[in-house]
N, C-alpha and C positions, 0 to 999 in steps of 0.2 A: 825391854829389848836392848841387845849392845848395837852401839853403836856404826859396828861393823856388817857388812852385806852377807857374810855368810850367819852371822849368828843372827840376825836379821831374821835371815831365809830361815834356818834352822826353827828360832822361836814360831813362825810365821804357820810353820810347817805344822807344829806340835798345835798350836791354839784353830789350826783345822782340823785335824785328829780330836780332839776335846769337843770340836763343837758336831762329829762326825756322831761322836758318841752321846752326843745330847740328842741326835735326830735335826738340828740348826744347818740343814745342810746349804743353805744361802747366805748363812754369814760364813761357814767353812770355807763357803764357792770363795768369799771375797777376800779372804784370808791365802787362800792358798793361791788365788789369779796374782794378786800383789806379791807372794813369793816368786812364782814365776816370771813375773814382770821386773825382779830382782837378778834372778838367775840369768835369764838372756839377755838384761841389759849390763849386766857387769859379767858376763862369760863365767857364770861360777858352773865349771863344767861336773864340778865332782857332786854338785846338789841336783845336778838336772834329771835324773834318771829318776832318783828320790822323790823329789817335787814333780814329777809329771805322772808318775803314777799313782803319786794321792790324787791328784789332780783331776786323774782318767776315773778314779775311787769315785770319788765325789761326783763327778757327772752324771756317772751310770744309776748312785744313788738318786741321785736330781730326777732323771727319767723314769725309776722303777715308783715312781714317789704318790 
């Protein structure tokens, strides 16, 4: 991961998407909550749409589970 907050987020994002596709949907959860927790703490406004709809992805999978 770079050392910067959006590529961060960005990597953060993709290794949720990978683990979405494994069926690992609790380590995606963790992957993609710490993107998130990047995104509103450093105001990365242009990843927030991005990262909150994997996000909402990933839950729904969590509950159909």
């Amino acid at each position: 991961m770079m050392n910067y907050p959006i590529g961060q987020t960005q990597a953060l994002n993709e290794l949720a998407e990978l683990e979405v596709i494994e069926f690992n949907y609790p380590q995606a959860y963790r992957y993609i909550n710490r993107s998130y927790e990047l995104v509103a703490h450093r105001g990365l406004d242009d990843l927030e749409k991005t990262t909150f709809k994997l996000m909402t992805k990933i839950e729904n999978k969590m509950q159909h589970r």
